[in-house]
N, CA, C and O of each residue as an XYZ file, in Angstrom:
280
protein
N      12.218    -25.479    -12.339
C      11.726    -26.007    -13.592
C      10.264    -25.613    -13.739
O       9.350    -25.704    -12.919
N      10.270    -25.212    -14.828
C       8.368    -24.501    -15.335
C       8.234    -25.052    -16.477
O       9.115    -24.948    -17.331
N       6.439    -26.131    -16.797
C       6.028    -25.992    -17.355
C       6.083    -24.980    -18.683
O       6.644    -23.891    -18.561
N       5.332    -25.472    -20.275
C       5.032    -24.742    -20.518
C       3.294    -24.199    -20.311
O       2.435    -25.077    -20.230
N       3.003    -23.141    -20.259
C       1.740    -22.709    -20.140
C       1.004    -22.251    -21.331
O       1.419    -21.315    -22.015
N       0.096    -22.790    -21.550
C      -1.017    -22.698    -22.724
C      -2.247    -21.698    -22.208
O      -2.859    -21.796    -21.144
N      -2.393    -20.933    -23.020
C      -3.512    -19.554    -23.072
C      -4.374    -19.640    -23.600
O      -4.200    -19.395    -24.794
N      -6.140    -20.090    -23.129
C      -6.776    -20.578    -24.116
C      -7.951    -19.016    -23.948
O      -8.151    -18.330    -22.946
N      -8.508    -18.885    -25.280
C      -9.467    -18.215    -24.909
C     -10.838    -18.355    -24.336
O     -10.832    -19.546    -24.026
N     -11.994    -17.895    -24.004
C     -13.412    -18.232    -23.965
C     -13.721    -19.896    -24.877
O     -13.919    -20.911    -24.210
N     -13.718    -19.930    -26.150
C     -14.072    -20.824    -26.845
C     -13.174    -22.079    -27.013
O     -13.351    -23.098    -27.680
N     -12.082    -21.666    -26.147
C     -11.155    -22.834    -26.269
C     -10.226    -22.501    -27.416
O      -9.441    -23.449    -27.405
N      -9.841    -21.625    -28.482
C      -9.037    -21.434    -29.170
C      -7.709    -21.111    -28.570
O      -7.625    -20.331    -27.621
N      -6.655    -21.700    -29.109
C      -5.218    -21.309    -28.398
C      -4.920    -19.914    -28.898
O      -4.943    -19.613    -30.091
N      -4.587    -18.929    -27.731
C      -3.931    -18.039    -28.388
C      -2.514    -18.139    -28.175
O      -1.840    -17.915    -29.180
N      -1.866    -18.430    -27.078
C      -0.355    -18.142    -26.973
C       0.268    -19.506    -26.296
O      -0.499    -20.336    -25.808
N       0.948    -19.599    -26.293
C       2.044    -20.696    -25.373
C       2.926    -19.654    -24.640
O       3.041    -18.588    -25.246
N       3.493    -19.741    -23.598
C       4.474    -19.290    -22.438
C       5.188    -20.329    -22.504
O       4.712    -21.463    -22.566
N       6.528    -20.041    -22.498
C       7.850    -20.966    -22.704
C       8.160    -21.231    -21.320
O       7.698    -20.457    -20.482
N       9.063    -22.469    -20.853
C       9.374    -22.374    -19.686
C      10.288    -21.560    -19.474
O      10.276    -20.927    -18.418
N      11.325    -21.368    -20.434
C      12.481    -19.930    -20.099
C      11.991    -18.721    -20.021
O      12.755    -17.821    -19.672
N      10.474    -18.389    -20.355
C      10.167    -17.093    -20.407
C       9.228    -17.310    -18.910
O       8.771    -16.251    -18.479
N       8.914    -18.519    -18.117
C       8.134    -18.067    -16.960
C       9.203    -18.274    -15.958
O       8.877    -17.840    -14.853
N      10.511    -18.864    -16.014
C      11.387    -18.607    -15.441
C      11.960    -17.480    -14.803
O      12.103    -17.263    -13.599
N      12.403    -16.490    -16.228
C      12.956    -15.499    -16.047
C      11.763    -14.317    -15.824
O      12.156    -13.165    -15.645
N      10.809    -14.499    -15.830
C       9.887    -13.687    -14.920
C       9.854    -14.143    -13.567
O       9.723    -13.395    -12.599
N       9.988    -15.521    -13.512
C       9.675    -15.664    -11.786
C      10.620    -14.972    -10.727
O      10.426    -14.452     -9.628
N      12.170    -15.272    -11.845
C      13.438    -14.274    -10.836
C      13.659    -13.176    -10.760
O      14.396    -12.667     -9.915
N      12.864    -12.410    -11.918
C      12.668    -10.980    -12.020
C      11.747    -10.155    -10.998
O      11.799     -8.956    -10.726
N      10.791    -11.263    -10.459
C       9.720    -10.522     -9.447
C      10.616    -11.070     -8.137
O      10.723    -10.228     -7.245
N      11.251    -12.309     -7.900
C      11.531    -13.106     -7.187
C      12.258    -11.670     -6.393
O      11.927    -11.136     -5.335
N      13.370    -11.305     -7.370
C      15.044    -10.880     -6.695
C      14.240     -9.173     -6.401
O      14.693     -8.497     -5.477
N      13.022     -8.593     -7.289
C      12.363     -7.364     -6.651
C      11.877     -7.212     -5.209
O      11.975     -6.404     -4.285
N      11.168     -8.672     -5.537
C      10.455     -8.581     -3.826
C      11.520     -8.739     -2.704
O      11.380     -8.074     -1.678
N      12.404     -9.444     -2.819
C      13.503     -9.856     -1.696
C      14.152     -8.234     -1.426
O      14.219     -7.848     -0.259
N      14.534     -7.486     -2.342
C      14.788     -6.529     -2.038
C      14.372     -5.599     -0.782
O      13.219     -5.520     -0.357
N      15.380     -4.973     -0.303
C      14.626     -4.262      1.236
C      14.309     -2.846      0.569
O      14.949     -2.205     -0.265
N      12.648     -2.473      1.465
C      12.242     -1.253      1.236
C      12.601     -0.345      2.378
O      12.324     -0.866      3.458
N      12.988      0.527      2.447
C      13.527      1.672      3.087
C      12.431      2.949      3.410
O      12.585      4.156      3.219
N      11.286      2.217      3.963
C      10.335      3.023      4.220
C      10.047      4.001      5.727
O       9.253      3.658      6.602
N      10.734      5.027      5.758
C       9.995      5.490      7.302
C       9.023      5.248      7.610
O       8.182      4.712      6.888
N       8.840      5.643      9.002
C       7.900      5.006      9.971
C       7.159      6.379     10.017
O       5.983      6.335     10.376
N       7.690      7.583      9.704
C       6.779      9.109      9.460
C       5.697      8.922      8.639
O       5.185      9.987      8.296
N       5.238      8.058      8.260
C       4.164      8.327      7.354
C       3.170      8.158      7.738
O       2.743      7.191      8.368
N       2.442      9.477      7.271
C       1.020      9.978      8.155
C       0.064      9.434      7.776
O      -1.000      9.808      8.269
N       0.039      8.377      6.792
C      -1.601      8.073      6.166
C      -1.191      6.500      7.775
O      -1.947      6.157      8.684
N       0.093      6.036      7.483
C       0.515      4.707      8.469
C      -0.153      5.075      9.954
O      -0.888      4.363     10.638
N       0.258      6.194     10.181
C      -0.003      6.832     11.445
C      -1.356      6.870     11.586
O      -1.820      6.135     12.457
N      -2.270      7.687     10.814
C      -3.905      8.018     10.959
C      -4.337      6.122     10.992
O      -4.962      5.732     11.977
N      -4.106      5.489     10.318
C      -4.565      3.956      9.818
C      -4.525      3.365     11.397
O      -5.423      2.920     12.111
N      -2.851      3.590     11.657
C      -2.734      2.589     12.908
C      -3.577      3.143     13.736
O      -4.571      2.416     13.737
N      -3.805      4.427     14.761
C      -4.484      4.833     15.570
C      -5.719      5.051     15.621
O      -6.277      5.351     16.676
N      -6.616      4.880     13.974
C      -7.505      4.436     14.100
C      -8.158      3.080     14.557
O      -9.182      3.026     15.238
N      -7.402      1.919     14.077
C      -7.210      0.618     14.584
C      -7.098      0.712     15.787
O      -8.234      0.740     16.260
N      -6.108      0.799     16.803
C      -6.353      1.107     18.091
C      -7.345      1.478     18.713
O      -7.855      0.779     19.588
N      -7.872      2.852     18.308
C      -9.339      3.331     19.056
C     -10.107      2.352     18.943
O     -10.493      1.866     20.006
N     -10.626      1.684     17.572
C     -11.336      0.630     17.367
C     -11.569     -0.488     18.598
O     -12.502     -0.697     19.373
N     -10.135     -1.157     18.371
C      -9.568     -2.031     18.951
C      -9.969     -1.639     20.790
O     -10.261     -2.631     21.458
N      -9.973     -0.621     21.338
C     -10.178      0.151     22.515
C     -11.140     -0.026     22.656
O     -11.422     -0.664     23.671
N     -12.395      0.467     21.638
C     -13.719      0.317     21.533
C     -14.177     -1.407     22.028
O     -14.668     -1.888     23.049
N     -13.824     -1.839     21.013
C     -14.557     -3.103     20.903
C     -14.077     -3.803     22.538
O     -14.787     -4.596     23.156
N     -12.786     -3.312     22.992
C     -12.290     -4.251     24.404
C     -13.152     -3.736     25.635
O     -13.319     -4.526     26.564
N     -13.906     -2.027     25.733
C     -14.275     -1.622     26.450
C     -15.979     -1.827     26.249
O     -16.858     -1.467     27.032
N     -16.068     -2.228     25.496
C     -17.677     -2.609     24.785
C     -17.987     -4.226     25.733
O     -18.966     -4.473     26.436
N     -17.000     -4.971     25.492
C     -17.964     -6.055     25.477
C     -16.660     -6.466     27.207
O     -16.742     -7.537     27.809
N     -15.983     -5.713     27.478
C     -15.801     -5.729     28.942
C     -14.812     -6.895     29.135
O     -15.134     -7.895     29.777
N     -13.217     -6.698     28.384
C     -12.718     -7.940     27.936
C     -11.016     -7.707     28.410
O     -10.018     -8.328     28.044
N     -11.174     -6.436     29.465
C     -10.142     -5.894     30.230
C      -9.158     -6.943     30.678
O      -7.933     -6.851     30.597
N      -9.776     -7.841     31.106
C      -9.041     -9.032     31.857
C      -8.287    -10.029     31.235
O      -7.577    -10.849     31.817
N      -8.554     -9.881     29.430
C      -8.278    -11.072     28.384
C      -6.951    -10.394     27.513
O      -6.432    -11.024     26.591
């Protein structure tokens, strides 16, 4: 169940109302997109450069402050 939603501008003038059937059927429209599974390989080179930069980082900062043991 949704509210309706009121759109006010800067000065407080109403411009629009949002129905609750219209924030509904947007909510299940993004709802049932996102649930959807993405089918993304794991080949992807920007994923690859990102993660192993993180790592070195991550390497850095453990061999910096001497945290081998943690």
């Amino acid at each position: 169940m949704f509210n309706p939603v009121r759109v006010f501008n800067q000065k407080g003038k109403l411009l629009k109302t949002i129905t609750s059937e219209a924030l509904s059927s947007r909510h299940w429209r993004i709802f049932e997109t996102e649930m959807k599974p993405s089918f993304v390989g794991s080949n992807d080179s920007t994923n690859t450069k990102k993660t192993s930069k993180l790592k070195d980082q991550i390497g850095t900062y453990i061999n910096r402050y001497r945290l081998e043991g943690y």
